[in-house]
C-alpha positions as CSV (number, residue, x, y, z in Angstrom):
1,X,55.7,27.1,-0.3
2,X,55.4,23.5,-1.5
3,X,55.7,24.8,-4.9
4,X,59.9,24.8,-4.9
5,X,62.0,22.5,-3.4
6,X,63.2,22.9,0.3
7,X,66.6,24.9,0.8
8,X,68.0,21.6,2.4
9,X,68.9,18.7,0.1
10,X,67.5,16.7,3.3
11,X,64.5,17.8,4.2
12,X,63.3,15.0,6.1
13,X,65.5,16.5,9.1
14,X,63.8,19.0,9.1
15,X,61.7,19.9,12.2
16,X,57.8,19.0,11.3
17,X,55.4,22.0,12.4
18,X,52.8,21.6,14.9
19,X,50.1,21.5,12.4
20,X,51.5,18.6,10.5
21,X,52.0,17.0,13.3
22,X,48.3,17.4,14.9
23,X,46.4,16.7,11.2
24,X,48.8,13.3,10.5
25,X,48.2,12.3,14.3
26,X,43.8,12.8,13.8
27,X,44.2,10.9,10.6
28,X,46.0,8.2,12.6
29,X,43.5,8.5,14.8
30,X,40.6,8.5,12.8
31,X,42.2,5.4,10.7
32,X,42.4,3.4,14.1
33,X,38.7,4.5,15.2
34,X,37.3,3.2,11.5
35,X,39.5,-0.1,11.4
36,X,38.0,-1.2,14.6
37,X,34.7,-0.1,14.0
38,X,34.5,-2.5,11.3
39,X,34.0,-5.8,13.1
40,X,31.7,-3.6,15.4
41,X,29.9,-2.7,12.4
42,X,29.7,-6.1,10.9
43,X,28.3,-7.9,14.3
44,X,25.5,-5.1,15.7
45,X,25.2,-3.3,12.9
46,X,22.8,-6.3,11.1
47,X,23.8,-4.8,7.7
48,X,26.7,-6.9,6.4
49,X,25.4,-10.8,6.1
50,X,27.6,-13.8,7.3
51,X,27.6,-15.8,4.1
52,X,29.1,-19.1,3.4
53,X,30.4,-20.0,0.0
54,X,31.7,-23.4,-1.4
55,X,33.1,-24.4,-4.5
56,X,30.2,-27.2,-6.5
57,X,29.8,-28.2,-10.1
58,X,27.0,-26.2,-11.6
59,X,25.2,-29.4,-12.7
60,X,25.1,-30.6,-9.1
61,X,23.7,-27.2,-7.8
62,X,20.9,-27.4,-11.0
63,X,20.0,-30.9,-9.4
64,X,20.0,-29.9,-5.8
65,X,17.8,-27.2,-6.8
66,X,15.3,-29.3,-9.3
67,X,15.3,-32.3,-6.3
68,X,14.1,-29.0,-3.7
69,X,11.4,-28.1,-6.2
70,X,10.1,-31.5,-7.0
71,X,9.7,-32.3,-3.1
72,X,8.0,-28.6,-1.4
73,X,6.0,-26.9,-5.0
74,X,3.0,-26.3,-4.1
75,X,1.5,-24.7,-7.3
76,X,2.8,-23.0,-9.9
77,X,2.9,-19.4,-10.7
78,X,0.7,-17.7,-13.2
79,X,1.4,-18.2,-17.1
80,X,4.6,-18.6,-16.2
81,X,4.8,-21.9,-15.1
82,X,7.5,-21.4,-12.4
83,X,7.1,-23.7,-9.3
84,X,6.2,-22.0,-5.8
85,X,8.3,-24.1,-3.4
86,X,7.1,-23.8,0.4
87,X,9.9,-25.8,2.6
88,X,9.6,-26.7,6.4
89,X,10.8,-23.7,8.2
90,X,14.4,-24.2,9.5
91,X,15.3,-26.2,5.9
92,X,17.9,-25.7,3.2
93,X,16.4,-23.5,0.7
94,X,18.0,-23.5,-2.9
95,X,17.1,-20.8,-6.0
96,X,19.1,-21.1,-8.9
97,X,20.1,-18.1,-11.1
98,X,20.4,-19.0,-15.3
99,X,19.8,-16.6,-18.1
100,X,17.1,-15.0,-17.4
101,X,15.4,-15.9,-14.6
102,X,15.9,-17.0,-10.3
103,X,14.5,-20.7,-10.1
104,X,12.0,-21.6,-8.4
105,X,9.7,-19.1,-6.5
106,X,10.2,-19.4,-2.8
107,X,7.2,-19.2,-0.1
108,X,8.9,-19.2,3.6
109,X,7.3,-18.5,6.6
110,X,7.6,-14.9,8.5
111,X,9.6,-15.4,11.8
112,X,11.2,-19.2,10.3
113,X,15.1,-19.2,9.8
114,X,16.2,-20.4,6.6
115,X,19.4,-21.7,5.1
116,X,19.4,-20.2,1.4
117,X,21.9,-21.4,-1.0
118,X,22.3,-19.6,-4.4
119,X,24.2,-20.1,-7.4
120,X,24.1,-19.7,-11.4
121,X,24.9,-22.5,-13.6
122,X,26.1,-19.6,-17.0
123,X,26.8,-16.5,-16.0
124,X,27.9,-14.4,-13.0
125,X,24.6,-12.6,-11.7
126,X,23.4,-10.7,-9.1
127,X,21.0,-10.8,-6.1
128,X,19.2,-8.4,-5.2
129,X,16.8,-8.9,-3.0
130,X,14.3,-5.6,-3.0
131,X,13.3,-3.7,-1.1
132,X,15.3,-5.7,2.0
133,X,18.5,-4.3,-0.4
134,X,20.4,-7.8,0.0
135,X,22.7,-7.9,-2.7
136,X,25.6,-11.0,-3.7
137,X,27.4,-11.9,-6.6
138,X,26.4,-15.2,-7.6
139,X,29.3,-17.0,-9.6
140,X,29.1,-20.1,-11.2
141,X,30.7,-22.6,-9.4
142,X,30.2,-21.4,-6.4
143,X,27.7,-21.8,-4.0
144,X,26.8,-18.6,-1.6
145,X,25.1,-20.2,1.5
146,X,23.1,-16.8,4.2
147,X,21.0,-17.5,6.9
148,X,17.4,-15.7,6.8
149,X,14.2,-15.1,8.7
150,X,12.3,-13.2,7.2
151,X,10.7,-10.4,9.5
152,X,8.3,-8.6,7.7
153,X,5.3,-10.5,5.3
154,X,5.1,-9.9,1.5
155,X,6.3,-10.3,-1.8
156,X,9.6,-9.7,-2.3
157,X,11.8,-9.3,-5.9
158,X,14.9,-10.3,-6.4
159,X,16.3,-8.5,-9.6
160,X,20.0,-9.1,-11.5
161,X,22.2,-6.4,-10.5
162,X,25.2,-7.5,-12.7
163,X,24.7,-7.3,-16.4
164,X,24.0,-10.5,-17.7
165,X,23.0,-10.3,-21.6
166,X,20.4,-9.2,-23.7
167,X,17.6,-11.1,-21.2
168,X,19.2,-9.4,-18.2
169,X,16.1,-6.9,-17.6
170,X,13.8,-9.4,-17.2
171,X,15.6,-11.2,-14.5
172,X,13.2,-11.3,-11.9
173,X,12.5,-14.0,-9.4
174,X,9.8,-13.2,-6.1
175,X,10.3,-14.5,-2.3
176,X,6.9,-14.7,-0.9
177,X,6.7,-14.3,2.6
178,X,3.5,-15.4,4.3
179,X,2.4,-15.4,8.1
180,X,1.2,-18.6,10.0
């Protein structure tokens, strides 16, 4: 019983039973099987995004973003005031995080690839895109750069998943997706 110690001060000279020795080879086993599943995984599996991330001043980023939105809004949204940006399909695409709120609305076309570049320029947040269930954490001072087309037409939320102050439930920005 494992309860009290082995007769023999040296009990790793001990023969090893033949139940040990079949359960610690399986977990071997097993371990090997999952470790290269991973990169399996991560290139069919079309779950786990390639992401790019660079290191940029938030200021820049706000003014990358507010140059996007000046050149592609279209109209803006509700009472809200927000801009709807459409870019060309195939463009860089940027939406800013800041307390409380992703900036601007995006409108991209289904089928179109699209470089998207996010970042926050206060706090760390979170995005979430819903119901697609594309989530990053968005860091200031870093820029998190995915590729995305879009395959399915609709609106789309994206919602702060990482606490972000008192504003933090109303942290919702919208991806519209429209069909040409």
């Amino acid at each position: 019983m494992s309860i009290f110690p082995p007769k023999e001060r040296v009990w790793w000279n001990e023969p090893i039973e033949k139940s040990e020795v079949l359960w610690v080879t399986l977990a071997l086993v097993w371990a090997l099987v999952m470790f290269f599943m991973m990169p399996y995984w991560h290139m069919t599996g079309n779950q786990n995004l390639s992401n790019e991330a660079y290191k940029i001043r938030p200021e820049v980023f706000a003014e990358r973003t507010e140059a996007f939105a000046a050149k592609y809004t279209v109209r803006e949204q509700g009472e809200t005031g927000i801009p709807v940006v459409r870019p060309p399909a195939g463009s860089d695409v940027y939406m800013l995080g800041r307390m409380w709120e992703w900036w601007p609305v995006l409108e991209l076309e289904k089928g179109q690839s699209y470089r998207l570049h996010l970042s926050s320029v206060d706090w760390q947040h979170g995005f979430s895109l819903q119901p697609e269930n594309i989530n990053l954490q968005i860091i200031p001072g870093y820029e998190m750069i995915l590729t995305v087309t879009p395959t399915s037409s609709g609106e789309f939320s994206v919602v702060c998943n990482e606490f972000c102050g008192i504003g933090h439930h109303t942290m919702v920005g919208k991806i519209h997706v429209i069909e040409k």
